[in-house]
N, C-alpha and C positions, 0 to 999 in steps of 0.2 A: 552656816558655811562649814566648809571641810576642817578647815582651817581652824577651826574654834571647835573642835572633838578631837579631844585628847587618843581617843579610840582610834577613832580613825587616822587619823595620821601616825597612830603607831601600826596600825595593821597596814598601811602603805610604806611603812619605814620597813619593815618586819618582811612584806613581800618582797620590797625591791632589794634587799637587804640578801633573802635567801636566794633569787632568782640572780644575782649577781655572784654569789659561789657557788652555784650551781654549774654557770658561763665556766667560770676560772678554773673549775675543778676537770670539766670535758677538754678545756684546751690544755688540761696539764696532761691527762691524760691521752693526746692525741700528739704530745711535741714532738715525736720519733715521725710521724707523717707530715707533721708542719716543718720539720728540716729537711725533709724529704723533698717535699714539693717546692723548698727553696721562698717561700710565703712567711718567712718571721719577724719581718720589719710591719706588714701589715697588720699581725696578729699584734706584736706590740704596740704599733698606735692603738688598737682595739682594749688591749688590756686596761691600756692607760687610760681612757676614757670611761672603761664601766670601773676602776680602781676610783677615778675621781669624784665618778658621781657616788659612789656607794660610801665616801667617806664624807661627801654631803649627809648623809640621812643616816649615816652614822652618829655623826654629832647631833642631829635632832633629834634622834633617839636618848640620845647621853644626855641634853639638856630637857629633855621631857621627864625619863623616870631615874638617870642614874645624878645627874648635880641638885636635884633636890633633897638628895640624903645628906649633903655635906655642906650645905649653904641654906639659903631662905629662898622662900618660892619666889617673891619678887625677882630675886637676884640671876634666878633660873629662867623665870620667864623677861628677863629683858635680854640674856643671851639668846633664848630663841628668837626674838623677835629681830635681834641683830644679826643673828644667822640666815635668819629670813630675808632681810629686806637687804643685808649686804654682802653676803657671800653668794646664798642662791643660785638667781641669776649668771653670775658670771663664772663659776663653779659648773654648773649645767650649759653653759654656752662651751665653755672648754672639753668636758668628757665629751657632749654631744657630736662638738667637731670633730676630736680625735679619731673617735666614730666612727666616724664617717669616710673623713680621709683615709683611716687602716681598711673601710669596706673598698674603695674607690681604689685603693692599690692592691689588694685582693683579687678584686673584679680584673685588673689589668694585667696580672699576673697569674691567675691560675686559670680563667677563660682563652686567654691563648694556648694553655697547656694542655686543656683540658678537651679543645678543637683539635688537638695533633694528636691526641691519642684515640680520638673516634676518627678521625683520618687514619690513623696507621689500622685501626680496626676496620673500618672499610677496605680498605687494599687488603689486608690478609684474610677476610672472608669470599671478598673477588678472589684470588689466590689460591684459595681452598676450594671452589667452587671449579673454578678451572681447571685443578687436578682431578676435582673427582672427574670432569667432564672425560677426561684424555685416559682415566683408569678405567671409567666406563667403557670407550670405546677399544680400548686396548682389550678389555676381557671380553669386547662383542667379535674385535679380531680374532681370537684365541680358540673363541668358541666355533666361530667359522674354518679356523685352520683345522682344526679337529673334526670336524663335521668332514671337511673336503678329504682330509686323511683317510676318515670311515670308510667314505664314499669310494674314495679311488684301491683300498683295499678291496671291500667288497666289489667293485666291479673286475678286480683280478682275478678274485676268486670266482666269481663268473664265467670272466671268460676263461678259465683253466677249465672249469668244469662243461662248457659248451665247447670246447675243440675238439674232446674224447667221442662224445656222441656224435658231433657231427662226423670226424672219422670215419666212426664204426658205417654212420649212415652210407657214405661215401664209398665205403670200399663194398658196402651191401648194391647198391646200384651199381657198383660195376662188374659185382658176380653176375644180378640180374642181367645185364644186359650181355654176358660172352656165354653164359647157361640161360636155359629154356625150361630143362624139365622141371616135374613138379616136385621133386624131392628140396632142389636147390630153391624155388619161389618160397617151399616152407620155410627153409634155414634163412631166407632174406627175411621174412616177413616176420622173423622171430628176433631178427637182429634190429630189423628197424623199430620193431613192439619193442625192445630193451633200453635201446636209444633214445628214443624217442619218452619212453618214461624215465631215464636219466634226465634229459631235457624238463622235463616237466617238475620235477624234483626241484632242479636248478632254478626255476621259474618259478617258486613256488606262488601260489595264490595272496597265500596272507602277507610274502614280503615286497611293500610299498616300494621298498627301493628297486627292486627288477621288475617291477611294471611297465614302464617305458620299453624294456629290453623285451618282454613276453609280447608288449602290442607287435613291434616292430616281425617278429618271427613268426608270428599267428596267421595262416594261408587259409583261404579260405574252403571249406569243403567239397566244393563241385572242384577242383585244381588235382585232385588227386587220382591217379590209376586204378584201376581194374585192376590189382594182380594175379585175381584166381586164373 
C-alpha cells in the first residue's frame, strides 16, 4: 500500500507541498487585481484551506524524515500514525470546505461581473458598428455632393460654350435668309462650318458626361438644305 512507502508518501507530501506555494505565490502576485475585482474574502477562504491542508503534510513530512533525528523511530512513527488516523481526516475535511465555499463565493461574485462587462462590450461594438454605418454613408453623401457639384459645373460650362455657336449659327440663318447671292451663302456656310465645329468641340466624343447633351442635338442628315 501507499501508505506503507516511505517514498511515496514523501514524493506526495513533496508534490502537494510545492503545488501549494506555487497557488499562494500567483495569488500574491495578482493581489492588486484581486482588490480590484472586489473578490478578497473568497480568495481568503481559499487560502485558508490550501494553508490548512499543506500544514497537514507538512507535519507528515516532519514526522517521516525530520523527528527521527532527534527522537527514536518508534516515537516518530506512532506520531505519524496519530497524525494519520486523528488529525487527517478532519484537517482535509476543513481546507477542503474552505475550498470550496471561497470557489462558490468567487463564482457568485466575479460571474456576475464578469456578464457586465461582455454586456458593456457588446453594446459598444453595436455602437461602433453603428458609427461606422452612418460614417459610411455620410462619405457615400459626400461623394455624391461632389459628383452633382462636377456635374452641374460641367454642364455650365457647356452650356456657356453652346450659346456662342448657336448665336453665331442664328444670326447666320438670318443673313441667309434677307441675302441671296452667292458671296454671302459662302460667308454663311463658313460661319455655320465654325460653329458648328465649336459645337462639336463642346461635345466632345470621349467626354461621357455630354453624351446625353450630343444625342439630344444630333439631326439627322436628310433634315438639312441644299445651300449651294
Amino acid at each position: 500500500m501507499i501508505w506503507g512507502s516511505i517514498l511515496a508518501m514523501t514524493v506526495i507530501d513533496v508534490v502537494i507541498l510545492l503545488g501549494a506555494a506555487a497557488v499562494l505565490v500567483s495569488l500574491y502576485r495578482c493581489r492588486v487585481v484581486i482588490m480590484q475585482l472586489n473578490v478578497l474574502k473568497p480568495i481568503v477562504f481559499i487560502v485558508c484551506g490550501i494553508v490548512l491542508i499543506s500544514c497537514l503534510y507538512a507535519m507528515d513530512f516532519y514526522t517521516m524524515h525530520i523527528m527521527p533525528l532527534h527522537t527514536t523511530g518508534a516515537t516518530a512513527m506512532a506520531a505519524m500514525e496519530a497524525l494519520h488516523l486523528n488529525w487527517s481526516w478532519p484537517v482535509m475535511l476543513g481546507g477542503i470546505s474552505s475550498i470550496v465555499m471561497g470557489l462558490l463565493f468567487l463564482t457568485g461574485t466575479l460571474f456576475p461581473e464578469v456578464a457586465g462587462v461582455i454586456e458593456n462590450l457588446r453594446t459598444e461594438v453595436e455602437e461602433r458598428r453603428k458609427v461606422e454605418t452612418e460614417l459610411r454613408a455620410a462619405q457615400e453623401a459626400l461623394v455624391r455632393k461632389e459628383r452633382l457639384a462636377a456635374l452641374g459645373q460641367l454642364t455650365g460650362t457647356v452650356s456657356h460654350e453652346l450659346r456662342n455657336p448657336l448665336g453665331a449659327i442664328r444670326q447666320a440663318d438670318r443673313r441667309a435668309a434677307r441675302r441671296a447671292d452667292s458671296r454671302d451663302r459662302t460667308g454663311v456656310l463658313i460661319m455655320v462650318t465654325g460653329a458648328s465645329g465649336r459645337l462639336d468641340g463642346a461635345l466632345a466624343e470621349d467626354d461621357p458626361m455630354a453624351a446625353p447633351i450630343r444625342s439630344k442635338l444630333e439631326v439627322p442628315s436628310g433634315n438639312y438644305r441644299d445651300c449651294r
